[in-house]
C-alpha positions as CSV (number, residue, x, y, z in Angstrom):
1,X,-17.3,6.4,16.1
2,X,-15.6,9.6,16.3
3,X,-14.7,11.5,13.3
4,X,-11.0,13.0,12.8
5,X,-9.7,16.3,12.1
6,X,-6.7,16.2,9.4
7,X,-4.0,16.3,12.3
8,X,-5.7,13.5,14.5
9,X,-5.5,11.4,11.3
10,X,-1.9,12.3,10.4
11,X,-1.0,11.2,14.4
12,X,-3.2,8.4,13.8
13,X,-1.1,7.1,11.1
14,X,1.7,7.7,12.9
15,X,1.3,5.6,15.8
16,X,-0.7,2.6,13.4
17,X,2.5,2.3,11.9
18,X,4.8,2.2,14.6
19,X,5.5,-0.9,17.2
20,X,5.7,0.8,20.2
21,X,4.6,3.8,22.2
22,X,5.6,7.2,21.1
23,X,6.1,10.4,23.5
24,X,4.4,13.8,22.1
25,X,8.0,15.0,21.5
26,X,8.3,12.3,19.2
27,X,5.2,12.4,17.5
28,X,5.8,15.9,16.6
29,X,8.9,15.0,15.4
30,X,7.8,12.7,13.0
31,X,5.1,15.3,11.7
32,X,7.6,17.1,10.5
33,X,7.3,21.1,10.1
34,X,4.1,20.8,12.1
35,X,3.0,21.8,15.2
36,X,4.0,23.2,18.7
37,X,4.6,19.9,21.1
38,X,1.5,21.7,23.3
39,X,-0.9,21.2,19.8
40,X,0.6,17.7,20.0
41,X,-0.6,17.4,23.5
42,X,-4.0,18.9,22.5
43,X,-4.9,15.9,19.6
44,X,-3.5,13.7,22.0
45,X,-5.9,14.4,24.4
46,X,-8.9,15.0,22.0
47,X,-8.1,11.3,20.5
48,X,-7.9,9.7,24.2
49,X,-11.5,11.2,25.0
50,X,-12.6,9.5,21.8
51,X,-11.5,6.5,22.7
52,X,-8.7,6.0,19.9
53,X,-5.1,6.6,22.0
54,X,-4.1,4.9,25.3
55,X,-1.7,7.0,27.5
56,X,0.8,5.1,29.5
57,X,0.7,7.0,32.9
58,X,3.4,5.2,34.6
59,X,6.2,6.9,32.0
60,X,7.6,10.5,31.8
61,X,7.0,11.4,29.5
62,X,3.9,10.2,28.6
63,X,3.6,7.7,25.8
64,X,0.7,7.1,23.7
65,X,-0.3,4.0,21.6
66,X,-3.5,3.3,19.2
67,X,-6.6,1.7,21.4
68,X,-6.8,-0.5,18.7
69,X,-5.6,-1.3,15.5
70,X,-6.0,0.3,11.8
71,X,-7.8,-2.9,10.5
72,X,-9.9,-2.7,13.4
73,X,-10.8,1.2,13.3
74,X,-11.5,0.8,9.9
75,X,-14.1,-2.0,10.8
76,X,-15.8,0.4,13.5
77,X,-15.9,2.8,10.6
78,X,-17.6,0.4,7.8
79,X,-20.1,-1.2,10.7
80,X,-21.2,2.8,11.3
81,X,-22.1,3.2,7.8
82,X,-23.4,0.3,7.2
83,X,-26.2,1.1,10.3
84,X,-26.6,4.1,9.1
85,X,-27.4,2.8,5.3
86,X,-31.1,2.3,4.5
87,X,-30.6,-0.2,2.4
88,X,-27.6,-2.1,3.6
89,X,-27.6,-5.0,0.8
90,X,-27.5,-2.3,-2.1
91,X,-24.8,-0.2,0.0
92,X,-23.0,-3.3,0.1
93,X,-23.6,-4.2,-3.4
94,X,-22.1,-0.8,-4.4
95,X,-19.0,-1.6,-2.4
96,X,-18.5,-5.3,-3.8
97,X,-18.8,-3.7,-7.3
98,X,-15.9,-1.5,-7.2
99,X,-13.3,-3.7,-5.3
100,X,-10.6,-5.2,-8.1
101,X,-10.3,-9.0,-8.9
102,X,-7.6,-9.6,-6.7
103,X,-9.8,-8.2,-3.9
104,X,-12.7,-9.7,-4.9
105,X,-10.9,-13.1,-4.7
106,X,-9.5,-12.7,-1.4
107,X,-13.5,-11.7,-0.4
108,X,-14.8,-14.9,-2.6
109,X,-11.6,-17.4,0.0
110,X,-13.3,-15.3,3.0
111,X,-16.3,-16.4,2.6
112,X,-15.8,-20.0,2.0
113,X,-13.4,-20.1,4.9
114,X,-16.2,-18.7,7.0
């Protein structure tokens, strides 16, 4: 899993939290006092190359949406670590300890359901 800079994660956010495909133009809009539209263009392509935007070719301009979802990058991320981790039980151990009680409820019904 690729890692990302401060602006791919701020673009990132951006089009996790929006429902439908956003143009550059609007994108840098919604960064506010950020970047040129061309730096835009240049995170956009950076984040297609690592897999995490689609670009919709058959529009002009361009629009861009997340290859997958926030829930689901996040997953990617934790599965990385955790092959990474030499001892996954005690990583995972760690993790479990510092989750609240609400969370650790909602992790008790998961896997029960499961």
């Amino acid at each position: 899993m690729a890692s990302l800079g401060e602006l791919e994660r701020s673009v990132m956010s951006i089009l996790w939290d929006d429902s439908e495909a956003l143009s550059a133009n609007e994108l840098r809009g919604r960064l506010g006092d950020g970047p040129a539209v061309t730096t835009v263009l240049t995170v956009l392509s950076r984040l297609e190359k690592k897999g995490m935007v689609v670009r919709d070719r058959g529009l002009r301009p361009h629009r861009y949406s997340p290859a997958a979802s926030r829930e689901e990058h996040t997953v990617d991320l934790l599965n990385e670590v955790l092959g990474t981790a030499g001892d996954r039980q005690a990583v995972l151990t760690r993790f479990i300890g510092g989750v609240s009680d609400s969370e650790a409820a909602a992790l008790r019904r998961i896997l029960q359901e499961g």
